[in-house]
NUROLUM-963277 format. One record per residue (C-alpha): residue in three letters; x, y, z. Coordinates in steps of 0.001 Angstrom, whole numbers, plus 500000, padded with zeros to 6 digits. Example, Ala and Ser with C-alpha at 12.3 -4.5 7.8 and 13.67 -1.06 7.14 Angstrom:
BEGIN
ALA512300495500507800/SER513670498940507140/
***
This chain:
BEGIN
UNK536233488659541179/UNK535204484978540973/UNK534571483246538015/UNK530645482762537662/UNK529659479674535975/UNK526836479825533057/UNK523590479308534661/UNK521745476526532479/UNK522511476764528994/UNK519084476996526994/UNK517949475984523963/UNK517874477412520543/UNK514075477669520221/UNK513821478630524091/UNK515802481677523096/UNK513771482499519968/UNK510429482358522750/UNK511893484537524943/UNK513123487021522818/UNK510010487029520972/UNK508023487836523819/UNK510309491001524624/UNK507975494646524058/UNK509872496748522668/UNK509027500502521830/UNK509006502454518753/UNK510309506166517741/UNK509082508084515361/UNK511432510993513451/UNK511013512567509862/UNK513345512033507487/UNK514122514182503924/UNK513202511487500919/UNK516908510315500173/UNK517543510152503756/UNK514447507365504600/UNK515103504095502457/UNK515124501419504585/UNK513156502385507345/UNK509463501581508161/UNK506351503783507587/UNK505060505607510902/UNK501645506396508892/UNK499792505557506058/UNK500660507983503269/UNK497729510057501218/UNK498593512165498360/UNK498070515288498627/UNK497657516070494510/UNK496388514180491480/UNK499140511849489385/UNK499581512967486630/UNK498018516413487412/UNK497018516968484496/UNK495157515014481126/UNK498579514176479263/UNK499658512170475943/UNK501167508564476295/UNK503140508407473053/UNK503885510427470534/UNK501026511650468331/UNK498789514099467367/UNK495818515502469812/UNK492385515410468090/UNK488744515164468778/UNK487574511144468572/UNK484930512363466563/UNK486959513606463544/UNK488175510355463138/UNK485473507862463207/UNK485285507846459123/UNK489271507373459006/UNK490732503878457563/UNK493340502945455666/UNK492086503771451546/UNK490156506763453067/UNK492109508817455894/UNK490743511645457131/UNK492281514774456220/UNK492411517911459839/UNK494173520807459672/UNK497881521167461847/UNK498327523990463768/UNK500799523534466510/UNK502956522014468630/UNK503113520960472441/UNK506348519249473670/UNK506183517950477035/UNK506368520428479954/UNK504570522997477745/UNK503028525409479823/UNK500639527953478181/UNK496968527574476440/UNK496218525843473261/UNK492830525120472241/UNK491828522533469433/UNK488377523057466989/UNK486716520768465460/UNK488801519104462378/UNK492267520727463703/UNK495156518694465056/UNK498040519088467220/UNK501330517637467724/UNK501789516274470858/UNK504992514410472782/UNK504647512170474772/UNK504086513300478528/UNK502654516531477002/UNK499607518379478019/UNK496755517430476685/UNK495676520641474510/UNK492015521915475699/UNK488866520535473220/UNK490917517298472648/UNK490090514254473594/UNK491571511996472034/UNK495259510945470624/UNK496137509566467650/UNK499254507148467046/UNK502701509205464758/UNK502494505992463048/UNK498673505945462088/UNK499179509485460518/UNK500801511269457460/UNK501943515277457834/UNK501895517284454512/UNK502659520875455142/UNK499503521959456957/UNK497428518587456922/UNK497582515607458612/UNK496343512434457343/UNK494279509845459677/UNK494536506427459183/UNK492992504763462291/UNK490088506148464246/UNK490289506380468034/UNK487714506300470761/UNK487529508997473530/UNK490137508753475888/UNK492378506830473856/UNK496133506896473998/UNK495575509662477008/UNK496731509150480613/UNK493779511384482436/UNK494518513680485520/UNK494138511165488470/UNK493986508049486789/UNK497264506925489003/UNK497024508515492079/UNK494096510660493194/UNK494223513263495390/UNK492707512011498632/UNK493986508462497909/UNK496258506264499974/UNK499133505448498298/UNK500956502934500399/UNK500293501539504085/UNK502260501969507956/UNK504646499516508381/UNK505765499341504809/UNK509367498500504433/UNK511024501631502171/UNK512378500397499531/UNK513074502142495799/UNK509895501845494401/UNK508266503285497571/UNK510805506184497163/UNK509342506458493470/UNK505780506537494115/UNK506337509205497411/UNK508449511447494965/UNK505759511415492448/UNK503177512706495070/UNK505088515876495997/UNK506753513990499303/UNK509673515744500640/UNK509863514410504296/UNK508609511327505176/UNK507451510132509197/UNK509081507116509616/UNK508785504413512433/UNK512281503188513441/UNK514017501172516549/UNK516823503235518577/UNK519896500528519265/UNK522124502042521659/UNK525762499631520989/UNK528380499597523269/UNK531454497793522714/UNK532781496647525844/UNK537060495481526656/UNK540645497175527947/UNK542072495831524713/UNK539753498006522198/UNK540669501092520323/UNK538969503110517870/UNK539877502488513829/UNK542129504791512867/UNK544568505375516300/UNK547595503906516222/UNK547650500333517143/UNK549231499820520441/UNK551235496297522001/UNK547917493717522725/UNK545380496243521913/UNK542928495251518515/UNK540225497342516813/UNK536959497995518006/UNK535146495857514942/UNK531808495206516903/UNK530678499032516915/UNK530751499201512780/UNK529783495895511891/UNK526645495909514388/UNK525493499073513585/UNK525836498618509594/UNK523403495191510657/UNK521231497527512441/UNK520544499710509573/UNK520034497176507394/UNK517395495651509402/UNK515790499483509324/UNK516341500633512476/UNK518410503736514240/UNK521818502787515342/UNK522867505006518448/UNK527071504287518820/UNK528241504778521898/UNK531962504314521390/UNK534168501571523531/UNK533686501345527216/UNK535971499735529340/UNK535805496601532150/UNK534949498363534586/UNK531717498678536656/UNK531092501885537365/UNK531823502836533322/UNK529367500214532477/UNK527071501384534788/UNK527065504781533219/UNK526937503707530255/UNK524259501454530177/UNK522209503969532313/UNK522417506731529314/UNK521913503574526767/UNK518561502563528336/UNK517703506463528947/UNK517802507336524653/UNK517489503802523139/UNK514587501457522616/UNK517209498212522476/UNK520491497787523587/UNK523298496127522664/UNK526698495391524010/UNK529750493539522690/UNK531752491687525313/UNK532209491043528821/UNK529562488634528425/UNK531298485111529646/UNK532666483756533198/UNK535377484968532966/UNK537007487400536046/UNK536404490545534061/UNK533179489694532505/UNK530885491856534213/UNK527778492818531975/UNK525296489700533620/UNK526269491380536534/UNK524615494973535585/UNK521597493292534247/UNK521440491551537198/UNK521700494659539476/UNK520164497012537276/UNK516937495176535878/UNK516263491261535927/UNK517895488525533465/UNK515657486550531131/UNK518690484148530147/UNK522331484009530586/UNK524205481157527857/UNK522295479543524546/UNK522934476232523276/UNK524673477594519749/UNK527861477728518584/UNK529663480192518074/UNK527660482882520654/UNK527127480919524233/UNK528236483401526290/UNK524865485495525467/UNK523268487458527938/UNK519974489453527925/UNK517974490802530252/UNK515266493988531054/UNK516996497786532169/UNK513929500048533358/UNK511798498272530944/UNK514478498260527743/UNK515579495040526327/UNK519286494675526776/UNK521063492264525581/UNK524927491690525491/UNK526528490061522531/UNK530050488180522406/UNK533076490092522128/UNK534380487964519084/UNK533368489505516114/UNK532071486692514298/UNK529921485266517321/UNK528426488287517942/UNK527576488793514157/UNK525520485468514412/UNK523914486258516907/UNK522901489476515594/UNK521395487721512578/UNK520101484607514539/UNK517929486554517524/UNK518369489818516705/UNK517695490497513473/UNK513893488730514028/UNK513616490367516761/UNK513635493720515438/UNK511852492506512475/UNK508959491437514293/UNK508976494509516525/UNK508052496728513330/UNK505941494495511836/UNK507294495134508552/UNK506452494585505296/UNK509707494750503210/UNK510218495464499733/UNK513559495908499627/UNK515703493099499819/UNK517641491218496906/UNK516295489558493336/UNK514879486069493770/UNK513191484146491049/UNK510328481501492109/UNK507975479099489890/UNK504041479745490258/UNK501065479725488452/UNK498513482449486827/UNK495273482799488545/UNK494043484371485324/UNK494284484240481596/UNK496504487347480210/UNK496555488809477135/UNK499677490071475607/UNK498737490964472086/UNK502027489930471076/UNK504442491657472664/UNK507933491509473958/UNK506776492484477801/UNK508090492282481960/UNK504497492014483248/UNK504490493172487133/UNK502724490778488989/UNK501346490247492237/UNK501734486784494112/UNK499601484898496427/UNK499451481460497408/UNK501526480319494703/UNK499808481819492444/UNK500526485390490296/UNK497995487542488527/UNK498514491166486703/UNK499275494263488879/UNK499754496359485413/UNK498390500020485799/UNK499113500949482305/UNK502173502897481076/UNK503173505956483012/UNK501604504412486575/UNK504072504745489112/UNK502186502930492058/UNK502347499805489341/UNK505348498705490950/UNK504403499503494919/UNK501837497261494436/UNK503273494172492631/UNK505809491583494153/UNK507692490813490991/UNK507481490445487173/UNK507198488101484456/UNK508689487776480972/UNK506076487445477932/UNK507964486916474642/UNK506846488855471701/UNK505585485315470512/UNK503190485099472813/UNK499579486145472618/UNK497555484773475457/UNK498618482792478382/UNK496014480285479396/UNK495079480168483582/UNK497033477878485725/UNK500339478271483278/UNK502893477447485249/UNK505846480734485233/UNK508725481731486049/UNK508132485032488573/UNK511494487021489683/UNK510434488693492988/UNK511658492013493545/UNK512450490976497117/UNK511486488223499861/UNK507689488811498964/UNK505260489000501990/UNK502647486744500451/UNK499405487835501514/UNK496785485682503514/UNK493517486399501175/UNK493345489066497475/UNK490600491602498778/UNK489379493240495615/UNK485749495396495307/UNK484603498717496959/UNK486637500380499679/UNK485082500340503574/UNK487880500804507016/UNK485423497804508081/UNK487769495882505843/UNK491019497197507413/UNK489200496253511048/UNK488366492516509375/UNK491917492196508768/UNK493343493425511931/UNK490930491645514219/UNK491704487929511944/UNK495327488654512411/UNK495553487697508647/UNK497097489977506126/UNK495197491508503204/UNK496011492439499559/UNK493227495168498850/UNK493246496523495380/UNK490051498496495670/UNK488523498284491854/UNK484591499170492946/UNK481894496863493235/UNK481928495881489466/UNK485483495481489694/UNK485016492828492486/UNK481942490860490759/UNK484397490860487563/UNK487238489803489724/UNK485819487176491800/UNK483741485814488945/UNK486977485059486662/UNK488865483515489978/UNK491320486755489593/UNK490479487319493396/UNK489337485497496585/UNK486527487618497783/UNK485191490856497004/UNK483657494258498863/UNK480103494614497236/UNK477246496881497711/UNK475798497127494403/UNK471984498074494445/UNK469387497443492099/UNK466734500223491006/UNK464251498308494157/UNK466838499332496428/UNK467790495619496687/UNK471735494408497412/UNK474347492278495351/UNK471857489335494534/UNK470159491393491023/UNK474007491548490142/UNK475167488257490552/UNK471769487114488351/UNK472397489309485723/UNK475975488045485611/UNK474711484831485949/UNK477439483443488880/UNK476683480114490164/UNK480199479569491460/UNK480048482397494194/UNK478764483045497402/UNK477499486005499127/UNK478459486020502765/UNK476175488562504329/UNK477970491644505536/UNK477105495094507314/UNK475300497817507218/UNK476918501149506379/UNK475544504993506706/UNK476006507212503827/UNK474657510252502727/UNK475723514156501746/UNK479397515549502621/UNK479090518580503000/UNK481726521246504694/UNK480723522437508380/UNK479075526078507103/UNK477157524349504345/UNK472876525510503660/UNK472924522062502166/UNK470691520132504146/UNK469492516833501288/UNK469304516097497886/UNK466618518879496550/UNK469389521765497701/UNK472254519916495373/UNK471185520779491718/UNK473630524638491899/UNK476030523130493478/UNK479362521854492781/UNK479482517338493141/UNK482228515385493322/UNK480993511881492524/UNK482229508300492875/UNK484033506795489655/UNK482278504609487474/UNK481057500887488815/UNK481379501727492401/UNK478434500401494745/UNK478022504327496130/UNK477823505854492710/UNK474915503551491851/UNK473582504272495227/UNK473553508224494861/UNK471775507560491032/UNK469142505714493065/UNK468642508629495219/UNK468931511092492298/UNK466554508841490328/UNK463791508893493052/UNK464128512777493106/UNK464401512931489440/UNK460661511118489453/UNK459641513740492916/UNK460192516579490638/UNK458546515467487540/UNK462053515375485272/UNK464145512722483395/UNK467473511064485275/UNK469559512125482020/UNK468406515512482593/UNK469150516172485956/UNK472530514135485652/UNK473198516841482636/UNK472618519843485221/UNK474140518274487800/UNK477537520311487859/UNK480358517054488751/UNK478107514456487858/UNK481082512859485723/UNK483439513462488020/UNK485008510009489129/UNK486487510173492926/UNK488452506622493681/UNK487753506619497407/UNK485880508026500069/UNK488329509649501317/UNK489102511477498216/UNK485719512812497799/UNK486358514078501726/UNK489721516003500580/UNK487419517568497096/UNK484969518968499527/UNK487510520228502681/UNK489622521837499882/UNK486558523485498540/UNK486847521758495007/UNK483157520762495161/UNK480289521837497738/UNK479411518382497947/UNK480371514987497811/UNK478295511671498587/UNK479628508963500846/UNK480070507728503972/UNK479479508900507829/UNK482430507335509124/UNK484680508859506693/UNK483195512534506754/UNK483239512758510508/UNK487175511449510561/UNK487758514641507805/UNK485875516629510160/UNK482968517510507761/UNK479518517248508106/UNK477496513798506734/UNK473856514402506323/UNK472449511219506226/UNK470438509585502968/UNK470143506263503427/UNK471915502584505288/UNK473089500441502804/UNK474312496609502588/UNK478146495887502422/UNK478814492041501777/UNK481192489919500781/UNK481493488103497505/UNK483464484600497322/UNK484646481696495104/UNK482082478851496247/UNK485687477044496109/UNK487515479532498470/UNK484982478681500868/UNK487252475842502204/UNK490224478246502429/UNK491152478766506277/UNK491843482038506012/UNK488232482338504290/UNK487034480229507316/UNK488447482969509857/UNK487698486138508098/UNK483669484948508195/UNK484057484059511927/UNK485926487224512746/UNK483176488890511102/UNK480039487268512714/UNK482029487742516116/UNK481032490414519060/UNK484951491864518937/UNK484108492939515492/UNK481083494479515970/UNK482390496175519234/UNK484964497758516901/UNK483071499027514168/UNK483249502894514211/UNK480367505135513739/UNK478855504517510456/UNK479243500889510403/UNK476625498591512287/UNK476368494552512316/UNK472850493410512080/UNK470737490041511958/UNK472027489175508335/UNK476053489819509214/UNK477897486242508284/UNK474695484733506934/UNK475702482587503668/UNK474382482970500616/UNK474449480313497722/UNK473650480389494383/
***
């Protein structure tokens, strides 16, 4: 054969284009939990339970009812009777009266007629007494049933790099096989003078190094390596090879036979076989790089020397698969950075590693509380607060260590939940942090510059939206950007008699938690019926059978009604007809956006209010969701 000359050697960055511009496909395979770290999310994942499933004890203590200990103090503790035990994993029935007590571990079950825990340390045992030093308020020192994960809620987001604490967090909702999204990369190591580690090592022969090394890289980079063992140059073998290789494999990748030399033959089977996008690259060590299109698989042949090709793999490959899954990784190695808090925090004095998220340079508290395993799914890194240290004041300048190359995110999307949001951010191309707090959560959030912009749809008793709140909070440094309007209304399953509000009152509700927009919208509704049937709100709200239930999502009050846990629920159409129950509309409502008057320069601010006042949006909307004559109008107060 004649020696073939490199066709124009290309740049670097022409490369980098090129590659970059390659489709390539995905597969999706499930994997048991200590088989999938490292690969990529196929789905977003919803748990299935409640975590913790059950009310349980955050230190060690004694259970008690708040109410026996409002008199307690130091001179004058208040004296309850012990009578029992619970260590954690107790399972069995214990129920406290009024002015008993129980020991309680921490991580136990919280005993029925408790609600409360007192501290070990702010208590004295004498036989069959216990002393109270300290009162405690309801709820205190208790981790309740949900209050990490609710059932219904989604705990972490497709395309999300698995990394340990991912691993954590699906453990702790029951996950034992995960779908994963991964990139088959058939590698073929090409060359006469190859043999497999662990023959005997013949006169000029050398071992295969190429196969191991490249598909260790491929792992790493969270994809499926697919080995296909050493094939010799020769074109027919090639042929055959590469013909399975594009057949099973999303990307391929050879080792060798990739210069002009006589018995360099893979351009030659991209050539014949599909069509070359570039033969040669500018870089040294790797010129001799080849890569081309096989019956629409990339296919790309590497140098034979192991360190070239290695390059190369990290160079072009390694973004290129990257890019392909969209990935957002958690899971690469320490690194510490410098930033500043976007909020004050108060440490009370103790020796603490804060977790932290980051954006723009700047860090603010992703703490959960003790016990909350999606705590560290959701934070980027840490920071150290000595024991010393009380209060850090905003803009303090720390030190953050990352626990990996942190995706920053484009814009901090706090308030009430809508999948408008999730369209916003896939039709701006920008990349959202949402911590979904409720509407009161966002007003708070925005209004101390914790957050960027805020989900609202608070109404006041004339049925009026966002404005009565930001008055009463009295926010001049805000803006409300005019958003869209959203159905909501009864979930109800498909056999239901419930057909509005006045059939409701026997029935079992799961409700919205505290300070979201749609549980002040359903007491507006229950108000106005409250007033039709002649009766006070507190009394209905007392018959009202799940009234103080707390849902965190829509989707969660979905997954209480489908699993029969409540008769009803109350939120909205787009979310009932995805679960496939029935919505029996109440009311439209007004979903806007809440913003630092400063952020309003921001360009990713700029492009989420464009994106939102644009056609593409509201041709994407899904049922439920409408744009009207107010969407992207600007608000200033």
């Amino acid at each position: 054969m004649a020696h073939k000359e490199f066709r124009t050697l290309i740049p670097v960055d022409e490369a980098h284009r090129l590659l970059k511009q390659i489709p390539i496909n995905h597969s999706t395979k499930s994997l048991p939990l200590e088989e999938a770290l490292g690969y990529t999310l196929a789905e977003h994942v919803v748990s299935s339970i409640d975590v913790p499933s059950f009310d349980k004890s955050i230190m060690d203590g004694y259970a008690v009812r708040a109410g026996d200990t409002y008199q307690a103090g130091e001179t004058n503790p208040v004296t309850l009777c012990f009578t029992g035990s619970i260590d954690a994993g107790f399972v069995g029935d214990f129920y406290l009266n009024e002015g008993e007590a129980i020991s309680i571990a921490t991580g136990a079950p919280i005993p029925d007629g408790a609600d409360a825990m007192v501290k070990v340390e702010d208590t004295k045992r004498a036989n069959s007494k216990v002393s109270i030093y300290r009162p405690v308020h309801t709820g205190e020192n208790i981790m309740s049933r949900g209050s990490d994960i609710m059932r219904g809620e989604q705990v972490l987001c497709r395309n999300t790099r698995i990394g340990s604490r991912e691993i954590g967090v699906l453990s702790a909702i029951g996950k034992r096989y995960v779908d994963v999204d991964t990139i088959k990369v058939g590698i073929i190591s090409t060359g006469n003078e190859l043999i497999t580690p662990g023959n005997s090592l013949d006169k000029g022969m050398i071992y295969d190094t190429n196969s191991y090394a490249l598909s260790t890289s491929v792992k790493e980079c969270g994809a499926t390596p697919l080995m296909y063992g050493i094939v010799e140059d020769e074109e027919k073998a090639m042929f055959n090879a590469i013909n399975r290789a594009v057949q099973e494999c999303n990307l391929v990748l050879t080792s060798g036979s990739t210069s002009a030399g006589a018995g360099d033959i893979m351009y030659k089977v991209i050539e014949e076989k599909g069509r070359t996008l570039f033969h040669g690259i500018n870089i040294k060590p790797g010129k001799p790089v080849v890569a081309g299109m096989i019956n629409d698989v990339p296919t790309i042949g590497l140098p034979g020397n192991p360190t070239s090709a290695l390059t190369i793999f990290n160079e072009f490959i390694v973004p290129l698969i990257h890019n392909t899954q969209d990935t957002f990784d958690n899971t690469k190695d320490e690194l510490t950075v410098t930033a500043v808090l976007g909020t004050g925090i108060n440490s009370q004095g103790r020796q603490q590693l804060l977790p932290v998220g980051m954006i723009r340079g700047k860090v603010y508290p992703a703490d959960k509380g003790s016990g909350a395993i999606t705590t560290l799914a959701d934070a980027d890194g840490f920071i150290q607060i000595s024991a010393e240290t009380e209060y850090i004041e905003p803009d303090t300048s720390v030190n953050v260590t990352l626990f990996g190359n942190v995706d920053e995110p484009d814009l901090l999307f706090t308030g009430g939940y809508c999948p408008g949001i999730d369209i916003l951010e896939e039709l701006s191309g920008l990349k959202f942090r949402v911590l979904n707090n409720g509407s009161s959560g966002g007003f708070s959030s925005v209004s101390t510059g914790f957050s960027d912009i805020a989900g609202v749809n608070m109404p006041d008793d004339s049925g009026n939206y966002n404005i009565s709140m930001i008055k009463k909070m009295k926010l001049s440094d805000v803006v409300l950007v005019k958003g869209y309007k959203r159905e909501q209304g009864l979930i109800v399953r498909q056999n239901s008699d419930i057909s509005g509000i006045d059939d409701i009152l026997d029935k079992r509700l799961i409700n919205r938690n505290r300070g979201s927009g749609t549980r002040s919208l359903l007491d507006l509704n229950l108000k106005q019926f409250a007033d039709k049937m002649g009766m006070s709100f507190n009394n209905l709200k007392q018959s009202l059978d799940g009234y103080n239930s707390g849902a965190k999502s829509h989707l969660a009050v979905c997954n209480a009604v489908k699993e029969e846990f409540a008769d009803v629920g109350f939120g909205l159409r787009t979310m009932a007809e995805n679960s496939g129950l029935k919505f029996i509309s109440i009311c439209e409502e007004e979903f806007d956006f809440l913003v630092q008057k400063e952020a309003m320069d921001l360009t990713e601010i700029k492009t989420s209010i464009s994106c939102l006042s644009s056609k593409y949006f509201a041709d994407n909307l899904p049922s439920g969701l409408s744009v009207y004559e107010r969407t992207g109008e600007i608000i200033e107060f």
